[in-house]
Structure formats: C-alpha cells, structure tokens
py3Dmol code that shows the C-alpha trace and the ligand (Angstrom):
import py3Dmol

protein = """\
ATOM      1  CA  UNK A   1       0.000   0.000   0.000  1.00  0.00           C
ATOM      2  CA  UNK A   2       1.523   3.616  -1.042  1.00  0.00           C
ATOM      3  CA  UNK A   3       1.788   6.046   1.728  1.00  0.00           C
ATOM      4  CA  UNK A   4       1.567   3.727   4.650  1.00  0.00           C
ATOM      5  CA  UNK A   5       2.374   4.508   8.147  1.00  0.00           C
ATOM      6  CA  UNK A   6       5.477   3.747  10.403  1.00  0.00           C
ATOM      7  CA  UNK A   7       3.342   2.122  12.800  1.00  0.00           C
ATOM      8  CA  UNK A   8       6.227   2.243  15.243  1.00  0.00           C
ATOM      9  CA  UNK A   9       5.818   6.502  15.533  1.00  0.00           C
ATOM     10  CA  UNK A  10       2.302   5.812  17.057  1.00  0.00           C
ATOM     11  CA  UNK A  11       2.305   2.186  18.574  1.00  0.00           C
ATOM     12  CA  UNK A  12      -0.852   3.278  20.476  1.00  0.00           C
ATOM     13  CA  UNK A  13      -3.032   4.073  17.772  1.00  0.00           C
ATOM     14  CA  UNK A  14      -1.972   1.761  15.061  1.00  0.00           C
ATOM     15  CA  UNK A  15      -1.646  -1.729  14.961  1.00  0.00           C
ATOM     16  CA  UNK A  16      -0.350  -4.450  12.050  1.00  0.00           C
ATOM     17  CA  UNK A  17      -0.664  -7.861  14.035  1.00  0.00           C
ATOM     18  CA  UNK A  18      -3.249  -9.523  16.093  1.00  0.00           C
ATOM     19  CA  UNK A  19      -1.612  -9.984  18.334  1.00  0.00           C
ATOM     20  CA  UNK A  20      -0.828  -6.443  19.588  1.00  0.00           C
ATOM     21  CA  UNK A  21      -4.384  -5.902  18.728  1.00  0.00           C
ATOM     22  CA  UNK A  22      -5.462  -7.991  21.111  1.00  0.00           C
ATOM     23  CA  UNK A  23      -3.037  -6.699  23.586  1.00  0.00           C
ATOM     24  CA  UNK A  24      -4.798  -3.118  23.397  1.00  0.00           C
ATOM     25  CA  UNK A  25      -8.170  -4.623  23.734  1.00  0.00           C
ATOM     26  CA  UNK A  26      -7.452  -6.728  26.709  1.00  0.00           C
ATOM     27  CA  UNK A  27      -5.802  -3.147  28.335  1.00  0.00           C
ATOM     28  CA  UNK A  28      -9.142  -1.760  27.685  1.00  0.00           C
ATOM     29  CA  UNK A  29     -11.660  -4.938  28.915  1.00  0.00           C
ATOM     30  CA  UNK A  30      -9.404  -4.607  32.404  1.00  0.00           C
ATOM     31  CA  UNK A  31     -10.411  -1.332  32.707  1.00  0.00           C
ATOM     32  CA  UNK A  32     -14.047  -1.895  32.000  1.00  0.00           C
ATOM     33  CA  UNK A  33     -14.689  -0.344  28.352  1.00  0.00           C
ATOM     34  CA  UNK A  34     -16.556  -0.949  25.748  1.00  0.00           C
ATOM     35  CA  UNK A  35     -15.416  -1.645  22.210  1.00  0.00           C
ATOM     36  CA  UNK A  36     -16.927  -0.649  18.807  1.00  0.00           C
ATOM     37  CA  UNK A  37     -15.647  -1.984  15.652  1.00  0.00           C
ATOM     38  CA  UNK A  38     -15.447  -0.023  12.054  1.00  0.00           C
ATOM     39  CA  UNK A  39     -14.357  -2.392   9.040  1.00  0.00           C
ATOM     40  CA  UNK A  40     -13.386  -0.039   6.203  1.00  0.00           C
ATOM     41  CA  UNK A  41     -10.836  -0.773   3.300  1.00  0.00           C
ATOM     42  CA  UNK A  42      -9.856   2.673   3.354  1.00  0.00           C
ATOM     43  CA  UNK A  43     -10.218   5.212   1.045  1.00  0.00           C
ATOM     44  CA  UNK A  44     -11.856   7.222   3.962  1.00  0.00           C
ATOM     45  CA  UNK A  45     -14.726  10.056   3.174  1.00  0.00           C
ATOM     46  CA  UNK A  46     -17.273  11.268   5.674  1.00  0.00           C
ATOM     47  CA  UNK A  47     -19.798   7.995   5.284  1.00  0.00           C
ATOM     48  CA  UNK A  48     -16.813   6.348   6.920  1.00  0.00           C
ATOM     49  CA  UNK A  49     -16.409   8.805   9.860  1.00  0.00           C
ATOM     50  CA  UNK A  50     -19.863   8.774  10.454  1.00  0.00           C
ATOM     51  CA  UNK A  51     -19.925   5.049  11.081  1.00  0.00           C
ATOM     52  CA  UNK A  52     -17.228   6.257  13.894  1.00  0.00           C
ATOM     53  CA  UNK A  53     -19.322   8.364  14.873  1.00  0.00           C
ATOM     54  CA  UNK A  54     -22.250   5.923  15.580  1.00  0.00           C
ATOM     55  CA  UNK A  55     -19.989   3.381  16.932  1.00  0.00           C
ATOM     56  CA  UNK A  56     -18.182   6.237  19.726  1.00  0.00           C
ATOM     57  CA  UNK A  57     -22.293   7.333  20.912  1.00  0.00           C
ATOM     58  CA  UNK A  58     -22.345   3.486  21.317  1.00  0.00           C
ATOM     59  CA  UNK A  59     -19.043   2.457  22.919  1.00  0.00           C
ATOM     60  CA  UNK A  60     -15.913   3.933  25.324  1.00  0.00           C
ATOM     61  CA  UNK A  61     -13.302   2.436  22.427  1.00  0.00           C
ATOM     62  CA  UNK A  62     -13.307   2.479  18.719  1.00  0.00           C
ATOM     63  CA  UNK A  63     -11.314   0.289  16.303  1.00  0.00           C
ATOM     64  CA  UNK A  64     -11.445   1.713  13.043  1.00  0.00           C
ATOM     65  CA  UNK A  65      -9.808  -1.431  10.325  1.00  0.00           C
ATOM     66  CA  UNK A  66      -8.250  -1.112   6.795  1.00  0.00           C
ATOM     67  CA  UNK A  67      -7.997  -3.665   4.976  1.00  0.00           C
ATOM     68  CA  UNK A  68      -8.325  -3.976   0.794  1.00  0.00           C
ATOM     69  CA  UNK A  69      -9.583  -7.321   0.835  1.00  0.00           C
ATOM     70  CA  UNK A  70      -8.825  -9.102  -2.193  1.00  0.00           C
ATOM     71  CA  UNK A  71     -11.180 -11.765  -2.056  1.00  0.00           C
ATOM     72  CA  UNK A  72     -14.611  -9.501  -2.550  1.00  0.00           C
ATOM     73  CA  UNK A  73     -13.457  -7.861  -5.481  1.00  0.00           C
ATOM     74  CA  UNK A  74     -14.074 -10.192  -8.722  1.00  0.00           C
ATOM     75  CA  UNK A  75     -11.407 -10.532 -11.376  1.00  0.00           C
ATOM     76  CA  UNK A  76     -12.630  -7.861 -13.643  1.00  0.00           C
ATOM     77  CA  UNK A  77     -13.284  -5.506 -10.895  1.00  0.00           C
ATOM     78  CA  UNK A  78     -11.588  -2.653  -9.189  1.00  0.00           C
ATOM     79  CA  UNK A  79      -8.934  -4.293  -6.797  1.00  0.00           C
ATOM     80  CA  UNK A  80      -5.988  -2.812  -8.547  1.00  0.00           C
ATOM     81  CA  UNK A  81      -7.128   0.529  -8.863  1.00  0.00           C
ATOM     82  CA  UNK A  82      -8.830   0.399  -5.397  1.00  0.00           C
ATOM     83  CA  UNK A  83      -7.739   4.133  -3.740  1.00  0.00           C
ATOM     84  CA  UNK A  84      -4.922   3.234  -1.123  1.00  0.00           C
ATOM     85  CA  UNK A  85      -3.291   6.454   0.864  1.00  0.00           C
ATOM     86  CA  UNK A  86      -2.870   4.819   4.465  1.00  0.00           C
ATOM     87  CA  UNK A  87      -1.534   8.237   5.941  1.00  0.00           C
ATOM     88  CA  UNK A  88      -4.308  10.277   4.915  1.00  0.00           C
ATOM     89  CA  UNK A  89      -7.040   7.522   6.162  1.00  0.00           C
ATOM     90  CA  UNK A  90      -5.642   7.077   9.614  1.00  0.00           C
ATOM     91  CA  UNK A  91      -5.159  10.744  10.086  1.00  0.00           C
ATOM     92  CA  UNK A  92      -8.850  10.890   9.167  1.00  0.00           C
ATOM     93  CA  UNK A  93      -9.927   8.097  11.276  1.00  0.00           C
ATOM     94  CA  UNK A  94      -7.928   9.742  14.480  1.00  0.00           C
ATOM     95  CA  UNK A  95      -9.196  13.029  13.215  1.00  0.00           C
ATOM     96  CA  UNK A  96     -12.806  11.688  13.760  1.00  0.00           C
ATOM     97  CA  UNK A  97     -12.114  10.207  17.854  1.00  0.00           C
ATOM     98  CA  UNK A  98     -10.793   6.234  16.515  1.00  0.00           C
ATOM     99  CA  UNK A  99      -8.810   5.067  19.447  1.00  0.00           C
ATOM    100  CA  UNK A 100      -6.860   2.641  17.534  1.00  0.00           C
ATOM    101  CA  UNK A 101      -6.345   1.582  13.509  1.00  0.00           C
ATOM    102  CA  UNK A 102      -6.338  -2.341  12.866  1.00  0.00           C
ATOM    103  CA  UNK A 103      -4.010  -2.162   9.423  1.00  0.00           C
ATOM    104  CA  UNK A 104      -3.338  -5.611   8.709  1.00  0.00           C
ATOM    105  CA  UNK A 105      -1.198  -6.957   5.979  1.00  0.00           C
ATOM    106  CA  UNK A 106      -2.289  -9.118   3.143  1.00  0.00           C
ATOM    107  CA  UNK A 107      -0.297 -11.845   4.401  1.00  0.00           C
ATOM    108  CA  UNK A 108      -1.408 -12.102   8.006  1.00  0.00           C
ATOM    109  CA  UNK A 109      -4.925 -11.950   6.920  1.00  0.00           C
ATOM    110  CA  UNK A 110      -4.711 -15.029   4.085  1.00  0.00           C
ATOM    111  CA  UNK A 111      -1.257 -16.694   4.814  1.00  0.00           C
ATOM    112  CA  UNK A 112      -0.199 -19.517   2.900  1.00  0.00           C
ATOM    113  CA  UNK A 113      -2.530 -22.502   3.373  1.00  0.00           C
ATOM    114  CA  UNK A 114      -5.619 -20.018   4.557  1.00  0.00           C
ATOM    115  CA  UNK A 115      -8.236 -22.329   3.272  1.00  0.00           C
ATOM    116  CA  UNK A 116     -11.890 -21.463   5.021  1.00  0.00           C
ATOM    117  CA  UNK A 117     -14.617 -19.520   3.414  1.00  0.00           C
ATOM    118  CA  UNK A 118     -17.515 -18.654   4.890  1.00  0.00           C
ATOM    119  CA  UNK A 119     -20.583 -18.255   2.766  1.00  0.00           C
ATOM    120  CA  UNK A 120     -23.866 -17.007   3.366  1.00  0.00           C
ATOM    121  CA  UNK A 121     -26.659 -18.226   1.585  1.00  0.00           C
ATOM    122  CA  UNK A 122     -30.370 -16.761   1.354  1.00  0.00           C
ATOM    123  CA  UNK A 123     -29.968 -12.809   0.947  1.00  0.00           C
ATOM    124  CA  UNK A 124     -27.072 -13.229  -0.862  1.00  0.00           C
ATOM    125  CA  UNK A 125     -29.196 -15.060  -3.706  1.00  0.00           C
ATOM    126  CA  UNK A 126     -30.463 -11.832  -5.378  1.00  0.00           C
ATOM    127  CA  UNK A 127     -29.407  -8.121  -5.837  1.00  0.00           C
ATOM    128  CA  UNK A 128     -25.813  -8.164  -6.287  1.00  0.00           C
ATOM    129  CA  UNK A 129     -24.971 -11.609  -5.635  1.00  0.00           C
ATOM    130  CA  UNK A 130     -25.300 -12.458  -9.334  1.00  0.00           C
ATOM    131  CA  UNK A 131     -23.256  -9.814 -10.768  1.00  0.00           C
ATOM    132  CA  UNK A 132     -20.711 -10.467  -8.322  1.00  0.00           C
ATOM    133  CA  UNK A 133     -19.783 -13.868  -7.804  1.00  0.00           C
ATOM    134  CA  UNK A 134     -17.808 -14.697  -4.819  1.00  0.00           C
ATOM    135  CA  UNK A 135     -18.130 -11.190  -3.500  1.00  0.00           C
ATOM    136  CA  UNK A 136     -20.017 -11.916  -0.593  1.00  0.00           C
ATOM    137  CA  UNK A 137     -18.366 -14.530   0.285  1.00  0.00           C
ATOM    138  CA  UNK A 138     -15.521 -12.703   0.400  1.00  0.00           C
ATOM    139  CA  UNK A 139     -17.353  -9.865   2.976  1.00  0.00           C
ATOM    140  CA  UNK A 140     -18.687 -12.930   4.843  1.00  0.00           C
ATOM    141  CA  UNK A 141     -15.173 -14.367   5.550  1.00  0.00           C
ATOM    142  CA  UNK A 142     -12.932 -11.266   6.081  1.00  0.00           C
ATOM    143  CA  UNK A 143     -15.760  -9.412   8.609  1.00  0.00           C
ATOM    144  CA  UNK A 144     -15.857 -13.302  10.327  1.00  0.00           C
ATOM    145  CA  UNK A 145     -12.117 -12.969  10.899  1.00  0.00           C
ATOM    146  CA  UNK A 146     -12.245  -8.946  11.960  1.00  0.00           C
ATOM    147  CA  UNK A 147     -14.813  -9.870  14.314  1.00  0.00           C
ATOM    148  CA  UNK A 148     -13.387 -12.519  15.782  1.00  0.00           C
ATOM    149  CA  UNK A 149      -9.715 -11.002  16.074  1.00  0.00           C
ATOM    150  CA  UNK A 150     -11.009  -7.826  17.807  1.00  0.00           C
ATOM    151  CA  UNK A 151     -14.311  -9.376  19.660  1.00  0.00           C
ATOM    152  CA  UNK A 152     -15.679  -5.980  19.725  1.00  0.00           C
ATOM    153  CA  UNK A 153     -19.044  -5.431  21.310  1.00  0.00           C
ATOM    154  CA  UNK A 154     -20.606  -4.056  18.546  1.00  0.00           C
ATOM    155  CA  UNK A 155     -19.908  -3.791  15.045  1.00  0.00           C
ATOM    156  CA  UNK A 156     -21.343  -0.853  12.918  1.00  0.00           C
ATOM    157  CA  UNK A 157     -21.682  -1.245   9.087  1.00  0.00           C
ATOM    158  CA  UNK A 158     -22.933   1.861   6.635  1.00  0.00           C
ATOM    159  CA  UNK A 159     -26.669   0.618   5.269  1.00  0.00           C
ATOM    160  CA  UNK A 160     -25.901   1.693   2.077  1.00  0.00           C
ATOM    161  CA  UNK A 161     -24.379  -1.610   1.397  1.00  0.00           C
ATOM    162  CA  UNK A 162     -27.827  -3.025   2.881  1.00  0.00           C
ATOM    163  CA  UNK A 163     -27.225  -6.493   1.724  1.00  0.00           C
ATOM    164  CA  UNK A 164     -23.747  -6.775   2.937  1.00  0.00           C
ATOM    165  CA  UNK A 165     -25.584  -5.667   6.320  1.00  0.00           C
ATOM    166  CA  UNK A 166     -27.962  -8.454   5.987  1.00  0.00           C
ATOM    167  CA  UNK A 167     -25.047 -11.120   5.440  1.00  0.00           C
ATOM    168  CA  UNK A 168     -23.314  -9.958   7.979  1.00  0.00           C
ATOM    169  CA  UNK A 169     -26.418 -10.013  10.456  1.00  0.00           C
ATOM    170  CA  UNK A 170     -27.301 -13.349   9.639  1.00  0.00           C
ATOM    171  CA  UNK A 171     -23.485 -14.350   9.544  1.00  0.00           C
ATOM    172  CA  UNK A 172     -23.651 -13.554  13.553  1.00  0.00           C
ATOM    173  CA  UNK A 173     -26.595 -14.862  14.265  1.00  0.00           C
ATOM    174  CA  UNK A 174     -25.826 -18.444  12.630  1.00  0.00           C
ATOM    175  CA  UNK A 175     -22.241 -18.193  13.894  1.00  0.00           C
ATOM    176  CA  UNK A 176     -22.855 -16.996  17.405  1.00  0.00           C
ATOM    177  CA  UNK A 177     -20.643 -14.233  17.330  1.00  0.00           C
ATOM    178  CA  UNK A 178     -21.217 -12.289  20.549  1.00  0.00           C
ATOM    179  CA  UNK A 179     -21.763  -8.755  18.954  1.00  0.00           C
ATOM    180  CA  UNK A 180     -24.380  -6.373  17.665  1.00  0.00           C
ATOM    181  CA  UNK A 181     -24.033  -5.389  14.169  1.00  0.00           C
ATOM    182  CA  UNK A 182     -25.474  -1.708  14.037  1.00  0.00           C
ATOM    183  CA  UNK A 183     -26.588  -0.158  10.533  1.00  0.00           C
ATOM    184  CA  UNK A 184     -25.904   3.538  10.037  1.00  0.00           C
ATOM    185  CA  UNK A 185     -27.370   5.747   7.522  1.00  0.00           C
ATOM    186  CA  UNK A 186     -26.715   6.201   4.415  1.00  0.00           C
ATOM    187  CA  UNK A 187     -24.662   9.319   4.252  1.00  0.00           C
ATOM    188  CA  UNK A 188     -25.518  11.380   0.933  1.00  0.00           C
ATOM    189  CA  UNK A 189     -23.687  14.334  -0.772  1.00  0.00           C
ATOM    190  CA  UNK A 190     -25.976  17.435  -1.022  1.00  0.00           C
ATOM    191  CA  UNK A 191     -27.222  16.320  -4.957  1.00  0.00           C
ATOM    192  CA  UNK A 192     -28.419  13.078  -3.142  1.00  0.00           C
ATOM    193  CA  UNK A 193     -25.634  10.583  -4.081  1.00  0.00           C
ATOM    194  CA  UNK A 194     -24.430   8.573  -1.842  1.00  0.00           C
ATOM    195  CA  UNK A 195     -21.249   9.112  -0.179  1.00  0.00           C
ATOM    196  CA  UNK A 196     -18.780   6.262  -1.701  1.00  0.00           C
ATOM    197  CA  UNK A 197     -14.909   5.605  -2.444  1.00  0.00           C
ATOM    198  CA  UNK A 198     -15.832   4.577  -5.925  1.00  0.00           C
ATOM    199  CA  UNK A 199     -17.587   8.249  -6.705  1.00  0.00           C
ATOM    200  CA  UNK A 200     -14.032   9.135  -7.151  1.00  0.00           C
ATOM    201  CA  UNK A 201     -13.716   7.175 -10.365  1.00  0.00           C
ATOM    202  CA  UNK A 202     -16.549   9.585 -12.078  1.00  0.00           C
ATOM    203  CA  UNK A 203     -15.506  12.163 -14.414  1.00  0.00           C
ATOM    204  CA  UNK A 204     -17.317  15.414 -13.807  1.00  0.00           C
ATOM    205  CA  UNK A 205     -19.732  14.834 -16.192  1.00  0.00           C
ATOM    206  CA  UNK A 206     -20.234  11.166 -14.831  1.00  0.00           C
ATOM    207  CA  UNK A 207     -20.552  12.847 -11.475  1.00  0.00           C
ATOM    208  CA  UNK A 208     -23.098  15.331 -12.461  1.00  0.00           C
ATOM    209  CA  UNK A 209     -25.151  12.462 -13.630  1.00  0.00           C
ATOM    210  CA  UNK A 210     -24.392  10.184 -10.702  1.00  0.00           C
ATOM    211  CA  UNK A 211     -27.035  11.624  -8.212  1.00  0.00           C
ATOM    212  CA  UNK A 212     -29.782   9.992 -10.692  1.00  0.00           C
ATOM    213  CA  UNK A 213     -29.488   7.294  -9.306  1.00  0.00           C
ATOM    214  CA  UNK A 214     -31.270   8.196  -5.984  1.00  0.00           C
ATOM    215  CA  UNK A 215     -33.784  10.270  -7.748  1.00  0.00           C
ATOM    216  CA  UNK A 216     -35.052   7.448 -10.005  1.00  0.00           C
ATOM    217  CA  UNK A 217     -35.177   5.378  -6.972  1.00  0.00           C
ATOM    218  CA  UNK A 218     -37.039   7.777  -4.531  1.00  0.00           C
ATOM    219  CA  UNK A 219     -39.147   8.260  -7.606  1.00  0.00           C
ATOM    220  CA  UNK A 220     -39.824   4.166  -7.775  1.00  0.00           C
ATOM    221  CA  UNK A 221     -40.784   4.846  -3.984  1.00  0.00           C
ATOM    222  CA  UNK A 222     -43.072   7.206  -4.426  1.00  0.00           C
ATOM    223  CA  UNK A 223     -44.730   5.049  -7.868  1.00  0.00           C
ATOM    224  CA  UNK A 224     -45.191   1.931  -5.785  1.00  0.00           C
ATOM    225  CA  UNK A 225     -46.641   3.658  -3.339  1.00  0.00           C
ATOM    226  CA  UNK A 226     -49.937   4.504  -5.144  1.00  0.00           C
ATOM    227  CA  UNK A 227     -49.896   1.481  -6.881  1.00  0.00           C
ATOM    228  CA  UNK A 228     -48.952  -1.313  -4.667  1.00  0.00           C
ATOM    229  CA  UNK A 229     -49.702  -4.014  -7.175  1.00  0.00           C
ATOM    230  CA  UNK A 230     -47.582  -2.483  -9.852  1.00  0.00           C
ATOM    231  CA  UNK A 231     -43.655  -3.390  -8.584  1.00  0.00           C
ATOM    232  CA  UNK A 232     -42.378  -4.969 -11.767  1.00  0.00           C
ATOM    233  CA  UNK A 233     -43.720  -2.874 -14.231  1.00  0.00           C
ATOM    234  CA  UNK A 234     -42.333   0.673 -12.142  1.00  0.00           C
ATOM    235  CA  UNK A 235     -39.268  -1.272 -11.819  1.00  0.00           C
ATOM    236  CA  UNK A 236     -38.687  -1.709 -15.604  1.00  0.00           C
ATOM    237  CA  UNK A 237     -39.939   1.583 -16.370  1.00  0.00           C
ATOM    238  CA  UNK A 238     -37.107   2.982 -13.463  1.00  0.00           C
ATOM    239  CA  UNK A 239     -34.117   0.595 -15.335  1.00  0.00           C
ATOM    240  CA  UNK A 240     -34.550   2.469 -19.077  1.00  0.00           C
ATOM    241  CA  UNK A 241     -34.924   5.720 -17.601  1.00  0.00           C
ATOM    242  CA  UNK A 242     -31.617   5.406 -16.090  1.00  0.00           C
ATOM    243  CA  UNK A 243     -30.467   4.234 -19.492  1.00  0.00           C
ATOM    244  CA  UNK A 244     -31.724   7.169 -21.006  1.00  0.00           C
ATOM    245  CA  UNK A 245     -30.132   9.268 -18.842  1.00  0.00           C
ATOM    246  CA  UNK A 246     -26.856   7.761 -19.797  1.00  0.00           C
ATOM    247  CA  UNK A 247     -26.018   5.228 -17.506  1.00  0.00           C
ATOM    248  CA  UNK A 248     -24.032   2.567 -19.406  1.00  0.00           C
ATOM    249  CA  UNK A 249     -25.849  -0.613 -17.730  1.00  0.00           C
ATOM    250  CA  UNK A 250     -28.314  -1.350 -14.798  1.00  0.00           C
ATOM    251  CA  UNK A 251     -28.034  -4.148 -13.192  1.00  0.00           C
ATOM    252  CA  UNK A 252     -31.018  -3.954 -11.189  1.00  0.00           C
ATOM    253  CA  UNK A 253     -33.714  -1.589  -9.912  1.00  0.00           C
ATOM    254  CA  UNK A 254     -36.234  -3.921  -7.751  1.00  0.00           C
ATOM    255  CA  UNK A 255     -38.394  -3.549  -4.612  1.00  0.00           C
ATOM    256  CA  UNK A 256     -37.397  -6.126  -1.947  1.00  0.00           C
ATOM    257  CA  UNK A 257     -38.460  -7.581   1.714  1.00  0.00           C
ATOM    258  CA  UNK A 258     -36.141  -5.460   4.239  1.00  0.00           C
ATOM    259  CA  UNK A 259     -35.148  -8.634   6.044  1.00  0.00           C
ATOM    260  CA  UNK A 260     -35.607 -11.252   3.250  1.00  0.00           C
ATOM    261  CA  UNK A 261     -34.534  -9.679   0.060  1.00  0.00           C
ATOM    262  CA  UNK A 262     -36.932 -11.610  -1.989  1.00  0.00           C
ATOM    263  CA  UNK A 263     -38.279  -9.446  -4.612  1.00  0.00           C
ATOM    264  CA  UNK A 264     -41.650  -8.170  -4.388  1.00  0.00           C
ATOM    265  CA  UNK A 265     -44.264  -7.976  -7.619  1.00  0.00           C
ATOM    266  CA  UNK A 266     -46.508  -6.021  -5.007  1.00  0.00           C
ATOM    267  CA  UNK A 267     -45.416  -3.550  -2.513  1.00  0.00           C
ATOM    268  CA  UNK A 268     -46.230  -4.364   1.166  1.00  0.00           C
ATOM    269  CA  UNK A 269     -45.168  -2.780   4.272  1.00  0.00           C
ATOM    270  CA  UNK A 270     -41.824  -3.655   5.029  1.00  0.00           C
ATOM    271  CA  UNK A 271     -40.181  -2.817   1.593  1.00  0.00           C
ATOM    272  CA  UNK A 272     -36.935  -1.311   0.592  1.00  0.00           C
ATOM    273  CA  UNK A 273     -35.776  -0.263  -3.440  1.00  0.00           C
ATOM    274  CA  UNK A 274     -32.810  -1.366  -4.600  1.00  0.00           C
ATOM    275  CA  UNK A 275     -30.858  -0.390  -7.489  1.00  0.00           C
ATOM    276  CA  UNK A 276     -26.929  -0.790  -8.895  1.00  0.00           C
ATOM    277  CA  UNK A 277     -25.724   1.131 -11.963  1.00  0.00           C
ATOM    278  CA  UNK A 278     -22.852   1.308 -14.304  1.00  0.00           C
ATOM    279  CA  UNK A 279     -21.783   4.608 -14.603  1.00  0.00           C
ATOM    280  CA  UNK A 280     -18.156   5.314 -16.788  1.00  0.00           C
ATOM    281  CA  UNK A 281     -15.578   2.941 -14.607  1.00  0.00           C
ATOM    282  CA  UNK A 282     -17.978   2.992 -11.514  1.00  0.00           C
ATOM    283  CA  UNK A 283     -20.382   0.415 -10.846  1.00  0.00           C
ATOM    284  CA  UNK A 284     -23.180   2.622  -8.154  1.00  0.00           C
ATOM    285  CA  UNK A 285     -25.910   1.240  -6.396  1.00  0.00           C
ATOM    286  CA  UNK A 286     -28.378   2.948  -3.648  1.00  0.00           C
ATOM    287  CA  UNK A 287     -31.167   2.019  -1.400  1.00  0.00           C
ATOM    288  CA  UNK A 288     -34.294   3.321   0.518  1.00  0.00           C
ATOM    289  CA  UNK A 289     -37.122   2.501   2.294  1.00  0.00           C
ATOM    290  CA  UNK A 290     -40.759   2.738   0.901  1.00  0.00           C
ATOM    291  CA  UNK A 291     -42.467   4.772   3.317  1.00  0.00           C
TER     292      UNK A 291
END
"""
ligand_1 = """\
10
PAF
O -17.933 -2.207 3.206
C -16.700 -2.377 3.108
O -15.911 -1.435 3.043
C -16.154 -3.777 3.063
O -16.976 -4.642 2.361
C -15.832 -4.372 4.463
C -17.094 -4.518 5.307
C -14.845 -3.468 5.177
C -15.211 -5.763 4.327
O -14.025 -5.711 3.591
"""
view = py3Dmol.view(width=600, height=400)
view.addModel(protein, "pdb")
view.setStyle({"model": 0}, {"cartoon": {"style": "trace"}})
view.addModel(ligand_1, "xyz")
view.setStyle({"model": 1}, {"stick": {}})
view.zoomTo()
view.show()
C-alpha cells in the first residue's frame, strides 16, 4: 500500500498484528470499556467517519480497520485501482475520535494454506450476488475474521451496502458471534448521491449524472406507493430511464423484503428499493425505504 504509516511513531493508535491488537483490547476490557468496531478498506470520506461516529455514541473504544480485501473484489473488478493512501485515512480516522487503527497486511490476513470460506446463503441469492460472484463470500469471511480477532461489542456497518448488512447479520446470528451489528445511515452528498470511495472514479460529467441514481429510486418509492400491485412494471420503467439518462448498464432496480430480500411484484409494508448502476468505470448502487 503507497503512503503507509510507520506504525512504530504511534504504537498506540496503530496496529499491524493480532496480536498487539489484542493486547490493546485486553488493556481496555481490564479497565471496563466498551469496544466498537469499524471495518473499512480505506479510502476514507465522511460515510466512513460517520460510522465512527455511531460506533463512539455506542461504545468507550473504537477500532477503526483497513484492509483492501482481495477476495470480494471479482477478477474484472476494481482491486488494482482500489484508492490506497494509508496516511491520509488514519489521520482521518484519528481526526474523527478512533482510538486505535487495525491495518493488517495481506499476508497475516490469508497466509499460505488459509483455506476457510464462509458463505452465506439466502440474501445473498439476489441483488448483487449475481453480478458479483464470490463477492459476498468474500465480505462474509474477512468481517468473520475482523470480528473474531477484535471481539468488539458491537460492530457498525454503513446501510448503504444493505445487503452486505444483511449477510453480515445473519453471519452472527448463525455463527454466534457475541456482537451487535449496528446499521448507520446512508450518508448522501448534497445532490443526493451517496457518499462512496468509488464516486471518485466519475468524471465530472459522470458525477453530475451520478445523483440519478437516488432520484429514479425515490421516484420508484413514491410510484409503488400509489400502486402497490404495480412493482415490476415501475421497476422496468425505473431501469430504461436510467439508461436514457446515460447510464451505461443497470443491473437492477427492484423492490425487496427489508429482512428477506426476496423481490416483491406487489409492494407491502416492510419494503426497501434497490438499485446498482454502471456509470463510466464505476459500478453505483443505492437504497431506501418505501415509506
Ligand atoms: O464495506 C466495506 O468497506 C467492506 O466490504 C468491508 C465490510 C470493510 C469488508 O471488507
């Protein structure tokens, strides 16, 4: 990674290994505090801080992580050109009240002969699973391990990667992992986008179009609203406006179950919309609740 720290100037407030990680943690469990977690890979913007944020209203500690983890990203995906400026996120990260940054290296985290996956099934069946094979697996595995390395006592995750919070709720609950995973809200720039590292890949005429994305979906809201029965069709309707408006591909625009993910043809009460676009290089997707 370029830019990276000497962890050795600030030994309290960044750690490489588990095991001093563990060390800091057990300091802090004599003394009687409570610890949040914040799994990032990086590329820090305000979403990030405000998961920080949430997690310090919630907890005496925070543990902020970076970690690029290569196994979520698929082989034609970003991995390579993935932002990576370690000095600039952990100055953030302390910036924003983190007590300590978890930076492990690749190595640790997958040494040789690492050969356990842990895979979710159910939620991860629609939405993105498709388009991304292996991806959630991937989230599944490396948020097992960050979990169980730091046993925080809760764990907060932004909800604009809603499904990722679903597989990582029912990852807990199956494994008996002794922590709360807290959703945050999605944080949005002013045009409505939501905040994300990969809105940094958008040209400015990409960006200018980006914050379409929310409005088709808020306008799918509204639609399925007045007609409940009528899901599908305001779905399909939603995906070629966005290709109208110049979005290269959609992957999906679709009403779901908030807990399930199953797709609904007609709107009932607990109901979120859904939608992932290509956009130049960026691949954007968005979320929000019918209400
Ligand atoms: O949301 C992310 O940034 C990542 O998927 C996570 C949870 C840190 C796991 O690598």
């Amino acid at each position: 990674m370029p830019n990276t720290v000497d962890t050795s100037l600030m030994p309290d407030k960044i750690v490489r290994s588990v095991e001093d990680l563990r060390d800091v943690v057990a300091c802090w469990r004599r003394d009687g505090k409570s610890v949040g977690l914040v799994p990032t890979m990086g590329a820090i913007h305000i979403g990030h801080l405000s998961l920080v944020t949430e997690a310090k209203s919630r907890c005496d500690k925070v543990i902020a992580s970076i970690f690029v983890n290569p196994t979520q990203f698929g082989e034609n995906e970003d991995f390579d050109a993935y932002p990576a400026d370690e000095a600039y996120d952990v100055k953030e990260l302390l910036g924003a009240d983190t007590d300590l940054v978890f930076c492990p290296g690749c190595d640790d985290v997958y040494p040789e002969g690492f050969s356990t996956i842990v895979s979710v099934t159910g939620v991860t069946s629609g939405l993105c699973g498709p388009f991304r094979p292996g991806h959630f697996d991937g989230v599944a595995t490396i948020v097992s391990k960050l979990l169980l390395q730091c046993l925080p006592d809760i764990a907060v995750f932004g909800e604009k990667d809603y499904q990722q919070f679903l597989v990582i709720c029912q990852l807990v609950r199956d494994l008996n992992i002794p922590v709360e995973i807290v959703g945050a809200p999605i944080i949005r720039e002013e045009d409505g986008l939501a905040m994300s590292s990969r809105n940094r890949y958008l040209s400015a005429e990409e960006r200018a179009l980006a914050p379409e994305l929310n409005r088709v979906l808020r306008s799918v809201a509204d639609a399925v609203i007045e007609k409940p029965a009528d899901c599908e069709r305001i779905c399909s309707l939603a995906r070629s406006e966005l290709l109208e408006i110049g979005f290269s591909s959609v992957d999906y625009v679709g009403v779901c179950d908030t807990e399930t993910l199953e797709l609904l043809k007609s709107y009932s009460e607990s109901a979120r919309v859904f939608g992932a676009a290509r956009l130049g290089p960026a691949r954007l997707i968005d979320n929000l609740r019918v209400e």
